[in-house]
PyMOL CGO cylinders between C-alpha atoms (Angstrom):
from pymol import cmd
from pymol.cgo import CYLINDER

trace = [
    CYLINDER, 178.84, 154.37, 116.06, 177.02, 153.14, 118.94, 0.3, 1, 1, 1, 1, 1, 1,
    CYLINDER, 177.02, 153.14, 118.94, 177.13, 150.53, 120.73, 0.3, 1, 1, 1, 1, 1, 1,
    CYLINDER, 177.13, 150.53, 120.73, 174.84, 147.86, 122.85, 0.3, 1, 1, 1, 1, 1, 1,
    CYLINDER, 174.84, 147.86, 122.85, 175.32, 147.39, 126.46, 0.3, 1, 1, 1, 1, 1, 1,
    CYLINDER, 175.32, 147.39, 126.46, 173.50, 144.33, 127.55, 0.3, 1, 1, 1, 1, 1, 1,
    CYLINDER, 173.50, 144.33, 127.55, 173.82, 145.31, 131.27, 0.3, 1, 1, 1, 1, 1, 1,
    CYLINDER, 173.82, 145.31, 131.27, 172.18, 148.67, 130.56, 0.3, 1, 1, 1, 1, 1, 1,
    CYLINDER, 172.18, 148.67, 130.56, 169.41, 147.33, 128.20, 0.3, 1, 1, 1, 1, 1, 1,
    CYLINDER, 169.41, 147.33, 128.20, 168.80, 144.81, 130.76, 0.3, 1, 1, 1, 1, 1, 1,
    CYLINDER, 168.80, 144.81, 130.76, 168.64, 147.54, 133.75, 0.3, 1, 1, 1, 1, 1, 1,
    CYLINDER, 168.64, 147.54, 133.75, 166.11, 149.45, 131.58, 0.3, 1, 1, 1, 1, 1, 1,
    CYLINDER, 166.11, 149.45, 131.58, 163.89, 146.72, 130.93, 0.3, 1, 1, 1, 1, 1, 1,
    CYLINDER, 163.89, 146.72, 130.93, 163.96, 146.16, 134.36, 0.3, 1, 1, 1, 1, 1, 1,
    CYLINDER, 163.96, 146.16, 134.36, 163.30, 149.69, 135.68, 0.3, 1, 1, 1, 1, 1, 1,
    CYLINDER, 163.30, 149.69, 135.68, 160.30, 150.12, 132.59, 0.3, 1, 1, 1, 1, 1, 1,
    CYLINDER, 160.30, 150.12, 132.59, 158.67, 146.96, 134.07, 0.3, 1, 1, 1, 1, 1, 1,
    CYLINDER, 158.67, 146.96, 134.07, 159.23, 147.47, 137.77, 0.3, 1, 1, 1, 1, 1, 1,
    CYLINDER, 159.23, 147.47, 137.77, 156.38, 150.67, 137.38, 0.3, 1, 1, 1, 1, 1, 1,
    CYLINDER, 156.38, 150.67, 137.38, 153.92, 148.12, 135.53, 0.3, 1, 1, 1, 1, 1, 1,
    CYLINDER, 153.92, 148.12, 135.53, 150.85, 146.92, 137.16, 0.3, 1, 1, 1, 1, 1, 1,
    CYLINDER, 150.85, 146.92, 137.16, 151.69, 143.01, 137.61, 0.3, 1, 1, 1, 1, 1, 1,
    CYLINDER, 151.69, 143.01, 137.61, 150.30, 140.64, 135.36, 0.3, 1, 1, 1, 1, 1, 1,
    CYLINDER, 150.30, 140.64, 135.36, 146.39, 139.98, 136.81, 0.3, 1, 1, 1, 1, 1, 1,
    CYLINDER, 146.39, 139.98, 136.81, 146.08, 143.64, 137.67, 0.3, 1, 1, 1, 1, 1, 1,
    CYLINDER, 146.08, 143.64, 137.67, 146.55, 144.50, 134.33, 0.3, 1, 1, 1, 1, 1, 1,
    CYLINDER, 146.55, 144.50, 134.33, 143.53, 141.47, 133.89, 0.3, 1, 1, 1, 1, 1, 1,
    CYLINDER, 143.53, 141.47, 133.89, 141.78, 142.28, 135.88, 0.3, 1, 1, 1, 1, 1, 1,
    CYLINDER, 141.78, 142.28, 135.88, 141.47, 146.39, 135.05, 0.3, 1, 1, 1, 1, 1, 1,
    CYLINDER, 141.47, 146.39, 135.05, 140.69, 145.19, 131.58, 0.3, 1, 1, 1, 1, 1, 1,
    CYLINDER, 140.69, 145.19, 131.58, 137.89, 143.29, 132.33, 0.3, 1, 1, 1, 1, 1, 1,
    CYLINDER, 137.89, 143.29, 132.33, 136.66, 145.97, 134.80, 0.3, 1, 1, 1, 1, 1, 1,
    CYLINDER, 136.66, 145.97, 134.80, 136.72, 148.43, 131.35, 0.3, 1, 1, 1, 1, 1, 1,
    CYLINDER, 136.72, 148.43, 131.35, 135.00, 145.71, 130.09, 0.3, 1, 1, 1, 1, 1, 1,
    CYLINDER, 135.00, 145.71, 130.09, 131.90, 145.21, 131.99, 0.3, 1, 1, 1, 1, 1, 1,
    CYLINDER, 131.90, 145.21, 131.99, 131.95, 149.22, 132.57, 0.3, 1, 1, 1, 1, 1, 1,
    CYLINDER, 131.95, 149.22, 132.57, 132.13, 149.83, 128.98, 0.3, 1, 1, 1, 1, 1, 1,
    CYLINDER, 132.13, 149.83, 128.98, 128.63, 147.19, 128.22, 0.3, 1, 1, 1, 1, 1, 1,
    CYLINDER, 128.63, 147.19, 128.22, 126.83, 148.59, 131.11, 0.3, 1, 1, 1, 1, 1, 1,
    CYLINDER, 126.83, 148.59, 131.11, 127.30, 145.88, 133.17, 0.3, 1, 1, 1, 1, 1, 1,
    CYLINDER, 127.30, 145.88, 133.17, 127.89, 147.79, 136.22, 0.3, 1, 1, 1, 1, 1, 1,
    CYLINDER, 127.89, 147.79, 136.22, 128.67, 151.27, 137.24, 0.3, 1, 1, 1, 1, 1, 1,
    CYLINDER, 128.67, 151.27, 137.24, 132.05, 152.80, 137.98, 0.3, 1, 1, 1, 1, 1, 1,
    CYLINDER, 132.05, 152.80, 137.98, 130.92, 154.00, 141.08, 0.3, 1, 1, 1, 1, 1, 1,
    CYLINDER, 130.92, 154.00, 141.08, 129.63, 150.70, 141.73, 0.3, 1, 1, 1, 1, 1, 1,
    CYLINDER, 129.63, 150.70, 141.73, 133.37, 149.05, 141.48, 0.3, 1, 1, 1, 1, 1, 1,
    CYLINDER, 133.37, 149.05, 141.48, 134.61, 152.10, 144.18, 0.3, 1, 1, 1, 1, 1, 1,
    CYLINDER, 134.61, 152.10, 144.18, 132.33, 151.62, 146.58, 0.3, 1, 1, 1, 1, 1, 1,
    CYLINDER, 132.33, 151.62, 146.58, 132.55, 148.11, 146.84, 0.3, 1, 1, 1, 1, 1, 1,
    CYLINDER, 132.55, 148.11, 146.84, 136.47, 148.45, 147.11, 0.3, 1, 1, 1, 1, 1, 1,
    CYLINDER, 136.47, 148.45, 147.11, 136.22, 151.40, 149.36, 0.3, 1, 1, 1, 1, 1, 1,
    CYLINDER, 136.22, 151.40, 149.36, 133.55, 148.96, 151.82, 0.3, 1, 1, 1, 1, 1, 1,
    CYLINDER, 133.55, 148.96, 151.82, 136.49, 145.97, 151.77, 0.3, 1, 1, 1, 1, 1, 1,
    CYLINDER, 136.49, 145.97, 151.77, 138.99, 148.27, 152.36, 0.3, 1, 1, 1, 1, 1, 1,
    CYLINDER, 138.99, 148.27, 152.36, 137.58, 150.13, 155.32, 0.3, 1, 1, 1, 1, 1, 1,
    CYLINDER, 137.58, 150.13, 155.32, 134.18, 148.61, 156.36, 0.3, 1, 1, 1, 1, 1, 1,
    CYLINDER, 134.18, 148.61, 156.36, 134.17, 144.74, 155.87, 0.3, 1, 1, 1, 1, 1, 1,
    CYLINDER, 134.17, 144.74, 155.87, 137.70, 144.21, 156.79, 0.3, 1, 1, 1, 1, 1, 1,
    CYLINDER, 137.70, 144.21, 156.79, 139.91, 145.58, 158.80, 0.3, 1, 1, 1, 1, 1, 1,
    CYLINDER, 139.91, 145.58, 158.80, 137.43, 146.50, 160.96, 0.3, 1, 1, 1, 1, 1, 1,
    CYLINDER, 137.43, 146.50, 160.96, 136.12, 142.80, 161.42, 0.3, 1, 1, 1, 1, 1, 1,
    CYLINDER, 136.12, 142.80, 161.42, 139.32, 141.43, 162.16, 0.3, 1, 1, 1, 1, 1, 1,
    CYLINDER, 139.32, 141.43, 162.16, 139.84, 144.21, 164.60, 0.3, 1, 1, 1, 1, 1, 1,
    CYLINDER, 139.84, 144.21, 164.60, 136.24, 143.33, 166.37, 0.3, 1, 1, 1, 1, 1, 1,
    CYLINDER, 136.24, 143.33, 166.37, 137.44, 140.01, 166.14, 0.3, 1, 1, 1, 1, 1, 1,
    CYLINDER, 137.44, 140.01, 166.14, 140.52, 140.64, 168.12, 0.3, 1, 1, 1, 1, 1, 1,
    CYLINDER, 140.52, 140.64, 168.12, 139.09, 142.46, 170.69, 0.3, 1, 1, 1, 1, 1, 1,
    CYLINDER, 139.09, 142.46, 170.69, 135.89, 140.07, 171.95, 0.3, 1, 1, 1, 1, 1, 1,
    CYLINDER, 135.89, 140.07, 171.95, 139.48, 138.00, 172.05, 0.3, 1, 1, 1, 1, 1, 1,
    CYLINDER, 139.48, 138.00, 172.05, 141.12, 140.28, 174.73, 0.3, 1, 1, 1, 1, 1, 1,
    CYLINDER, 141.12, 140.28, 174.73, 138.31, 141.09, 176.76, 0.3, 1, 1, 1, 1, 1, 1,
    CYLINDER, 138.31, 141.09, 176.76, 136.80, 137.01, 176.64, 0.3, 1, 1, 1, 1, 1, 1,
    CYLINDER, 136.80, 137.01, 176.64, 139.22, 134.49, 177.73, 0.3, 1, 1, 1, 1, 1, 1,
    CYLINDER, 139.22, 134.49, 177.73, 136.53, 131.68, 176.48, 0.3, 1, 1, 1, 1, 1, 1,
    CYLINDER, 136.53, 131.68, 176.48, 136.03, 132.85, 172.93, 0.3, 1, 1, 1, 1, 1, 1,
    CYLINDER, 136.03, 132.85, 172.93, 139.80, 133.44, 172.85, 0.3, 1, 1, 1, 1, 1, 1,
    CYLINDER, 139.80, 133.44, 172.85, 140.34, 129.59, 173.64, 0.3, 1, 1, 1, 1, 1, 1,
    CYLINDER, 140.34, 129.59, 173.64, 137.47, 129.25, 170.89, 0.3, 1, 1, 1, 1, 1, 1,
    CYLINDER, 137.47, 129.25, 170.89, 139.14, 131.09, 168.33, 0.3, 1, 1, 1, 1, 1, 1,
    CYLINDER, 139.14, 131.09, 168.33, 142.45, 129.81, 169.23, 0.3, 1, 1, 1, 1, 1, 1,
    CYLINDER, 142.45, 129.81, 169.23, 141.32, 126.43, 168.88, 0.3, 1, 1, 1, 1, 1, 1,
    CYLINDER, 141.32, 126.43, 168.88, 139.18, 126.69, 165.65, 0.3, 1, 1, 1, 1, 1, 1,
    CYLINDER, 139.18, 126.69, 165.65, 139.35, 130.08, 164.31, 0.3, 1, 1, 1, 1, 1, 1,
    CYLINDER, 139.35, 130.08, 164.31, 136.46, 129.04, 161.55, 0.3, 1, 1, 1, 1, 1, 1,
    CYLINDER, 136.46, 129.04, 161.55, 134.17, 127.96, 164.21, 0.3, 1, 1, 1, 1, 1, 1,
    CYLINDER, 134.17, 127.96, 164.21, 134.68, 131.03, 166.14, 0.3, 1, 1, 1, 1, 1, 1,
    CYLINDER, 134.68, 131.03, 166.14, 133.90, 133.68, 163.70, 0.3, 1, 1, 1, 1, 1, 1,
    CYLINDER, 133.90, 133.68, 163.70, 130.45, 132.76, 163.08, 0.3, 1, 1, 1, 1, 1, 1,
    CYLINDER, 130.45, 132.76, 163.08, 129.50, 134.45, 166.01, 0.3, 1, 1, 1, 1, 1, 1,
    CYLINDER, 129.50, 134.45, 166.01, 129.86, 137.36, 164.11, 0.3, 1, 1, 1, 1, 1, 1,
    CYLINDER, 129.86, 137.36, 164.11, 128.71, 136.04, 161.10, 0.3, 1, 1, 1, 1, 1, 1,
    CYLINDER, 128.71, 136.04, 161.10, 132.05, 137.05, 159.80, 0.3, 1, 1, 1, 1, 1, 1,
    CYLINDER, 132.05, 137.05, 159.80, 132.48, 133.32, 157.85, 0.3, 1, 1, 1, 1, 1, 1,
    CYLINDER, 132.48, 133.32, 157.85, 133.00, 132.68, 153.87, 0.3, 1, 1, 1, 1, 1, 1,
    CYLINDER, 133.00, 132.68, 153.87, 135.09, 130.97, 151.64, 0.3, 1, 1, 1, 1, 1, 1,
    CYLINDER, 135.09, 130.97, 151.64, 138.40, 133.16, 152.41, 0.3, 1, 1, 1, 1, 1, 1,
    CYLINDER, 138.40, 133.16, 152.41, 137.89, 132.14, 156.23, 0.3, 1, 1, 1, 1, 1, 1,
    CYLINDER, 137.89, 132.14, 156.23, 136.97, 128.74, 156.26, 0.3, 1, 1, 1, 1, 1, 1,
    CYLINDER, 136.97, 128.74, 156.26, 139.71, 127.04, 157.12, 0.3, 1, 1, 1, 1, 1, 1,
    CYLINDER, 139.71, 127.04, 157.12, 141.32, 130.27, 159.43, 0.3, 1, 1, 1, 1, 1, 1,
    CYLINDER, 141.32, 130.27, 159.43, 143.50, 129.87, 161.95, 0.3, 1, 1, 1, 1, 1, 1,
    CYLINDER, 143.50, 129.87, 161.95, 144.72, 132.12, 164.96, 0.3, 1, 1, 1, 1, 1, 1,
    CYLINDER, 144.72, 132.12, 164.96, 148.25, 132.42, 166.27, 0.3, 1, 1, 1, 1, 1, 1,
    CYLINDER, 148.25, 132.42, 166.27, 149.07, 134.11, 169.09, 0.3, 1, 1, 1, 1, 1, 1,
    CYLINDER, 149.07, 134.11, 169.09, 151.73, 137.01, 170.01, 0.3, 1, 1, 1, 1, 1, 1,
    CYLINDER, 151.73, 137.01, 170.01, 153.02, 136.16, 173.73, 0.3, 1, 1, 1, 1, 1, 1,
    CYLINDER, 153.02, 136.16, 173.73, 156.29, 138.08, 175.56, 0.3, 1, 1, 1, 1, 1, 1,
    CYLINDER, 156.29, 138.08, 175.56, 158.18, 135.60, 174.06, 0.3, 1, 1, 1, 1, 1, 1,
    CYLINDER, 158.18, 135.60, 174.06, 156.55, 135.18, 169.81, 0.3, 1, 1, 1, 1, 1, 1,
    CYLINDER, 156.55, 135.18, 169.81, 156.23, 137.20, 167.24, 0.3, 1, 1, 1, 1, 1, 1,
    CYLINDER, 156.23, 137.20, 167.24, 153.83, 135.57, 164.35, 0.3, 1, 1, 1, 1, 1, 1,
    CYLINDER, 153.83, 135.57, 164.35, 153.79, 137.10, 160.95, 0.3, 1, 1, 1, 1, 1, 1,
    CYLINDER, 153.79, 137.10, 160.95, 151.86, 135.63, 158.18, 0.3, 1, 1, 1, 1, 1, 1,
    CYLINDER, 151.86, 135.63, 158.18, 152.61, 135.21, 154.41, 0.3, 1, 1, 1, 1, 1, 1,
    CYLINDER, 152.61, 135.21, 154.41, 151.47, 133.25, 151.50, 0.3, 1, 1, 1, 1, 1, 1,
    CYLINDER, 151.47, 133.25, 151.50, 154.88, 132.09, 149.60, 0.3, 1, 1, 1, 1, 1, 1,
    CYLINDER, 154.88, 132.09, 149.60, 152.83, 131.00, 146.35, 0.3, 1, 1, 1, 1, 1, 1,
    CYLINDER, 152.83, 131.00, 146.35, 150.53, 133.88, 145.82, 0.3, 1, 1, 1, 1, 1, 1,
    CYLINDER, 150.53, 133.88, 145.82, 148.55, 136.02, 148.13, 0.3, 1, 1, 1, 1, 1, 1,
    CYLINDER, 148.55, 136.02, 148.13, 146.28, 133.84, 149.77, 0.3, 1, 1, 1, 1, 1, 1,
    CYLINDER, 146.28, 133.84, 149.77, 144.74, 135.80, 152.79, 0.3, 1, 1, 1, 1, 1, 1,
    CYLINDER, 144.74, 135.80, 152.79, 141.46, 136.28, 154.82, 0.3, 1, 1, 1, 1, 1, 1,
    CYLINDER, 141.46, 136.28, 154.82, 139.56, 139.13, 152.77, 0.3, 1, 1, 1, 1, 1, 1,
    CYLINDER, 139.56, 139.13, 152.77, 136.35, 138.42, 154.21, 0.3, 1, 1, 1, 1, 1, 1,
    CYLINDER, 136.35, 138.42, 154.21, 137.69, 139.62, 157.85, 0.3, 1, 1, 1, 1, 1, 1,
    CYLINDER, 137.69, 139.62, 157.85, 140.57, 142.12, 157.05, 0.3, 1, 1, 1, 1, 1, 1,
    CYLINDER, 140.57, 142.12, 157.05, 139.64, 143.60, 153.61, 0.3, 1, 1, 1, 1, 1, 1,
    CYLINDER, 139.64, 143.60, 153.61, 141.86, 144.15, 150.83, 0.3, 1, 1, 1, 1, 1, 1,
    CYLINDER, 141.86, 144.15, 150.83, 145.26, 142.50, 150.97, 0.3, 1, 1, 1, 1, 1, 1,
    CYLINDER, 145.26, 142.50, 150.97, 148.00, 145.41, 151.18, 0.3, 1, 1, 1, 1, 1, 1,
    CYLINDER, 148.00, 145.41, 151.18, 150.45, 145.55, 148.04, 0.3, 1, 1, 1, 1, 1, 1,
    CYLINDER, 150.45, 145.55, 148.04, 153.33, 144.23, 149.92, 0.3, 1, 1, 1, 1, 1, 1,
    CYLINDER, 153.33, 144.23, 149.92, 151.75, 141.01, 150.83, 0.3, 1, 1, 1, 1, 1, 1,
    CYLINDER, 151.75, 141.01, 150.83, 151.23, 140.37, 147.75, 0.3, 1, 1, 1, 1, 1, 1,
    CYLINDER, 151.23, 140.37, 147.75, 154.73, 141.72, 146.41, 0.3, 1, 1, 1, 1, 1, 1,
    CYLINDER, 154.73, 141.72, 146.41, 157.69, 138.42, 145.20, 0.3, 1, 1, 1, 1, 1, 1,
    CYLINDER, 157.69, 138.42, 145.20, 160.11, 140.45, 147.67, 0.3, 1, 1, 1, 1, 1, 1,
    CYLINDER, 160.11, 140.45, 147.67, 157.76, 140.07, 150.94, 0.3, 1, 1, 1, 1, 1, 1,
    CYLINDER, 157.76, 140.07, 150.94, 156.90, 136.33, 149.36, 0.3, 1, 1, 1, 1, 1, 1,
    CYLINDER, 156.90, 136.33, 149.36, 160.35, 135.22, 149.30, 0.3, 1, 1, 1, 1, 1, 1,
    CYLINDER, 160.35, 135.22, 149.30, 162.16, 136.77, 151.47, 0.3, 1, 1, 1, 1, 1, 1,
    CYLINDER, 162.16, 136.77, 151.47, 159.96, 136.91, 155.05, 0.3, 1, 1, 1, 1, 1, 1,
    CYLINDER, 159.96, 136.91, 155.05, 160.43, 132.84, 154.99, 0.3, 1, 1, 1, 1, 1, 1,
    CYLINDER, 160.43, 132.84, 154.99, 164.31, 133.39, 154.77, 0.3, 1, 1, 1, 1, 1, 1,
    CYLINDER, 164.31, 133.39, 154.77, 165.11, 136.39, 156.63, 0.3, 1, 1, 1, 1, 1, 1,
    CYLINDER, 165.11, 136.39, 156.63, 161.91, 137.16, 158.46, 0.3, 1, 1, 1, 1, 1, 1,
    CYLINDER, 161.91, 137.16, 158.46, 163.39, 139.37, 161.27, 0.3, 1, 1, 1, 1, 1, 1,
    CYLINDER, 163.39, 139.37, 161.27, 165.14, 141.89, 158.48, 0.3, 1, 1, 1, 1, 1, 1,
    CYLINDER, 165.14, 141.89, 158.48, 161.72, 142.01, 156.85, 0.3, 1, 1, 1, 1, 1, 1,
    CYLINDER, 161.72, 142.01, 156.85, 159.85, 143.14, 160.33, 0.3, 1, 1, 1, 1, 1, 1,
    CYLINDER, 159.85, 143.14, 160.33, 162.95, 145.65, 160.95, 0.3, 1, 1, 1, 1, 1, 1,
    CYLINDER, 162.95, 145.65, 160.95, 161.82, 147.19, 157.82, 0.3, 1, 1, 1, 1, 1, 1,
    CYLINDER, 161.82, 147.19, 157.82, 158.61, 147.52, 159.05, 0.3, 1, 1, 1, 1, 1, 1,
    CYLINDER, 158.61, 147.52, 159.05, 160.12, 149.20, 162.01, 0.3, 1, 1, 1, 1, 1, 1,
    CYLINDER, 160.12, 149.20, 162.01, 159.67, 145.76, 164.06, 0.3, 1, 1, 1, 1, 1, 1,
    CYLINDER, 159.67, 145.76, 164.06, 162.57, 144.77, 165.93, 0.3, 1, 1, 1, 1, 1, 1,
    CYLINDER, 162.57, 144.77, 165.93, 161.98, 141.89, 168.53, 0.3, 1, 1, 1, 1, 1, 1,
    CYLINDER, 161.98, 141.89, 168.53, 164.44, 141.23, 171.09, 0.3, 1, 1, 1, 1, 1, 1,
    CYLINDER, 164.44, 141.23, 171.09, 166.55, 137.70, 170.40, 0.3, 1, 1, 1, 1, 1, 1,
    CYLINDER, 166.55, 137.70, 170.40, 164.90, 135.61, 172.99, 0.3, 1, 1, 1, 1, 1, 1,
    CYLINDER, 164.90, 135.61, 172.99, 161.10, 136.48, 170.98, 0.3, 1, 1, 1, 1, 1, 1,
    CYLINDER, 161.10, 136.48, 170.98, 161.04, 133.54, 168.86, 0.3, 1, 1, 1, 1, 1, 1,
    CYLINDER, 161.04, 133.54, 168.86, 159.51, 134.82, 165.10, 0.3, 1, 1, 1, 1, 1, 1,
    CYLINDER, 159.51, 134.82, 165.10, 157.34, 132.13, 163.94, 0.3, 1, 1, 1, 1, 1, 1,
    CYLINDER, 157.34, 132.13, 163.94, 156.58, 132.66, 159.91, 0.3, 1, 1, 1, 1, 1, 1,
    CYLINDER, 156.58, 132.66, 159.91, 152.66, 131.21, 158.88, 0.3, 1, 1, 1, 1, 1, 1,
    CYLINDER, 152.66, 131.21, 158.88, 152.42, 130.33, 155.39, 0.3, 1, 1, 1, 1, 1, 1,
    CYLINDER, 152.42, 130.33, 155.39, 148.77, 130.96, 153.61, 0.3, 1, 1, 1, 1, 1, 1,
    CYLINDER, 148.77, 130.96, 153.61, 147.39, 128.39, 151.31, 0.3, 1, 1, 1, 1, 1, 1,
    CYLINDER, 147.39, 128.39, 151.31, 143.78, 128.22, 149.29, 0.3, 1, 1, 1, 1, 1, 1,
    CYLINDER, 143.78, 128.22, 149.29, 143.04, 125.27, 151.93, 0.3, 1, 1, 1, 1, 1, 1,
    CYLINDER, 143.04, 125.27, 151.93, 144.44, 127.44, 155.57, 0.3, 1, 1, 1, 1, 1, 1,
    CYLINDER, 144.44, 127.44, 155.57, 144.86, 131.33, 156.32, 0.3, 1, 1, 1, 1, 1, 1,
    CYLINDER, 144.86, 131.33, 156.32, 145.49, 132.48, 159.26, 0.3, 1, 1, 1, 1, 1, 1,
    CYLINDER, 145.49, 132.48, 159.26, 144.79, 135.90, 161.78, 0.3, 1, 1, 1, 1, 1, 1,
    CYLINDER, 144.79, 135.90, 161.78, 147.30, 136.71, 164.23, 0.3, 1, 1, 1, 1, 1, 1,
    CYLINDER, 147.30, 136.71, 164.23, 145.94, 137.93, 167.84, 0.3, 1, 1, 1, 1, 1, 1,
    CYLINDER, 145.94, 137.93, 167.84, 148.47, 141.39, 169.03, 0.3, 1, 1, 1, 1, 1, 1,
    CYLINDER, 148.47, 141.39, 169.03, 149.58, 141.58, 172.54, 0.3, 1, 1, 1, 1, 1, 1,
    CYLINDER, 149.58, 141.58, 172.54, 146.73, 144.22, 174.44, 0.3, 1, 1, 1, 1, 1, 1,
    CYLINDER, 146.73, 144.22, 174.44, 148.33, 146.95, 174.78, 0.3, 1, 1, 1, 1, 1, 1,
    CYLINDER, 148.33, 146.95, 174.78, 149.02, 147.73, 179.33, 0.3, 1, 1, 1, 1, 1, 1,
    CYLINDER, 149.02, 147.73, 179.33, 146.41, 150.64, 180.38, 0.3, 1, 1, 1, 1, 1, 1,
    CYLINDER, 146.41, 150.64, 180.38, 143.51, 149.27, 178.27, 0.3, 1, 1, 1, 1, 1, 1,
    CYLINDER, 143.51, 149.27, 178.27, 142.06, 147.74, 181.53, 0.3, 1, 1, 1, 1, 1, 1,
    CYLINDER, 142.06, 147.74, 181.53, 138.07, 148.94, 181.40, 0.3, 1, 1, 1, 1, 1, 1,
    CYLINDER, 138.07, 148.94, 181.40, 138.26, 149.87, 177.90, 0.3, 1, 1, 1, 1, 1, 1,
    CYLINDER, 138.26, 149.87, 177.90, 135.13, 148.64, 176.11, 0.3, 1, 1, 1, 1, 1, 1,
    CYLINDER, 135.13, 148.64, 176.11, 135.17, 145.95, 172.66, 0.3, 1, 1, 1, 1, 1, 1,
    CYLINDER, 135.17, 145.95, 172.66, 134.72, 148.98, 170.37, 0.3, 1, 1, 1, 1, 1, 1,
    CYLINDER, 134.72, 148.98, 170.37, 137.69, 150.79, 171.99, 0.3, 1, 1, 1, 1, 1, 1,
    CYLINDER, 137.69, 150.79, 171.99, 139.54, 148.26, 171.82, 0.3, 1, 1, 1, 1, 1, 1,
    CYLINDER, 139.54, 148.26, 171.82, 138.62, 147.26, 168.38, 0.3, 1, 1, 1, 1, 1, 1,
    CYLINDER, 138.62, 147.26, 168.38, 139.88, 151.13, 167.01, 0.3, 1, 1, 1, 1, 1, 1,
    CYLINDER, 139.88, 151.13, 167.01, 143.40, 150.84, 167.95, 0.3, 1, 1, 1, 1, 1, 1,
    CYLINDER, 143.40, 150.84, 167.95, 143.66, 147.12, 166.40, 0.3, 1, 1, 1, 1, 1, 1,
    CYLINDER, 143.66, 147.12, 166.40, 145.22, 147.36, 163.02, 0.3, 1, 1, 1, 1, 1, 1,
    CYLINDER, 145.22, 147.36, 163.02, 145.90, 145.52, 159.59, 0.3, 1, 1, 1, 1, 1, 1,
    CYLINDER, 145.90, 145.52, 159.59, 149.39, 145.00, 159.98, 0.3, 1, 1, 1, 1, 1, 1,
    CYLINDER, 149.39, 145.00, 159.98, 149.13, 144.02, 163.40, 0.3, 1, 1, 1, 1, 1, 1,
    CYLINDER, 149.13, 144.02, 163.40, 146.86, 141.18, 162.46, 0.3, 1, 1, 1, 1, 1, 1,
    CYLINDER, 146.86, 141.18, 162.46, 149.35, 140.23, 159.84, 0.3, 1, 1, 1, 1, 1, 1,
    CYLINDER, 149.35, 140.23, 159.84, 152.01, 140.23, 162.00, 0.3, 1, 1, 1, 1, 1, 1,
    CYLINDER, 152.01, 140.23, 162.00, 154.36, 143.12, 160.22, 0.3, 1, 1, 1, 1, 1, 1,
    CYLINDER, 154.36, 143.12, 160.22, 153.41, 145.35, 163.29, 0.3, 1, 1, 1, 1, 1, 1,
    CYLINDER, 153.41, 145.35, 163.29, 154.14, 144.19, 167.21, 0.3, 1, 1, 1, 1, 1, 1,
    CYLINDER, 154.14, 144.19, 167.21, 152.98, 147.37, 169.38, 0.3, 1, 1, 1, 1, 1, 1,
    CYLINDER, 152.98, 147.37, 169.38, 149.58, 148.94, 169.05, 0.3, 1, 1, 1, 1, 1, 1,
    CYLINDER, 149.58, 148.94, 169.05, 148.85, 152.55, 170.29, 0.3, 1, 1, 1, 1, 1, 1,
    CYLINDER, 148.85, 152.55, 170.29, 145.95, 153.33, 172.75, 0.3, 1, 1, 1, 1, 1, 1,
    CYLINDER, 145.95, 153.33, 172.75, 147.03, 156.78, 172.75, 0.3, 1, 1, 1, 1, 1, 1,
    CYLINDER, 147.03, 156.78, 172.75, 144.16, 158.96, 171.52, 0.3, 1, 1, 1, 1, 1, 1,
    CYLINDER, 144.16, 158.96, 171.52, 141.55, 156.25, 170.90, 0.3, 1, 1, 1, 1, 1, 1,
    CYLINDER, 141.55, 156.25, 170.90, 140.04, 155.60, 174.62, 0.3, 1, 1, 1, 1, 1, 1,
]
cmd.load_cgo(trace, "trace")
């Protein structure tokens, strides 16, 4: 006869679920079969507009943001002290970015941003939100133990860097601003901008590599 072992049962359950698309993906895929299925749009349509977040809109026009900041010392002040304001003068504004804010990465802080309800973050100027932002580990834990979370991102900041932790909300998002990497002196904005990357304006990455890119 066999018998029931909660603590396995409850293992399984957990394992079955943990390789389940969360809760609004799964809404979200069905209303994209939806709108596919009554010719609403195109399949093709859906990719391309993901693929142009992902790699066209944003990163890229954080990264362009980032790097008028390191070669301008006035827009840097600008962006620094309204990040909203700033960003217009690429035309880079919308609802995910209108109430951004910049923090800064000095010798001495490391910023790294999170949104401890759901996954608020600026789309609009770093495209589409990785899946660990958006996972309850990264939500729960980077507020607690945020220097274990960057180690496991292979970030390990001496103990005189002070980590600061940024919390997203509908109402505030914020961009962090890298260190410039030394022997970028010269290097023009587009340069720059390539070596500038989505984690580092998240704050889950501390050194950028100019290696290859000049």
């Amino acid at each position: 006869m066999s018998t029931f072992d909660p603590k396995a049962a409850a293992k399984a359950h957990q394992h079955l679920h943990s390789h389940l698309p969360s809760e609004p993906a799964l809404r979200v895929k069905s209303l994209e079969s939806l709108v596919i299925e009554r010719g609403l749009i195109a399949a093709e349509t859906i990719d391309n507009w993901v693929e142009a977040y992902r790699e066209e809109i944003g990163p890229k026009r954080g990264a362009k943001v980032i790097a008028r900041a390191w070669v301008d010392p006035d827009f840097k002040a600008r962006l620094l002290a309204n990040a909203a304001a700033a960003i217009k003068e690429f035309k880079f504004e919308g609802n995910a970015t209108g109430h951004l804010q910049a923090v800064e990465n000095t010798e001495t802080v490391q910023n790294i941003v999170v949104c401890t309800l759901c996954s608020c973050y600026p789309f609009s100027i770093l495209g589409m939100s990785p899946v660990w932002y958006k996972s309850a580990a990264y939500r729960s834990r980077v507020v607690r133990e945020p220097r274990a979370v960057l180690a496991e991102f292979g970030v390990t900041p001496d103990e005189e860097i002070a980590v600061k932790v940024w919390d997203s909300t509908a109402e505030l998002r914020f961009i962090v601003i890298p260190q410039r990497p030394a022997d970028t002196e010269g290097w023009s904005e587009d340069a720059l901008a390539a070596i500038v990357t989505r984690n580092a304006m998240i704050g889950s990455q501390r050194v950028l590599d100019p290696r290859g890119v000049a």
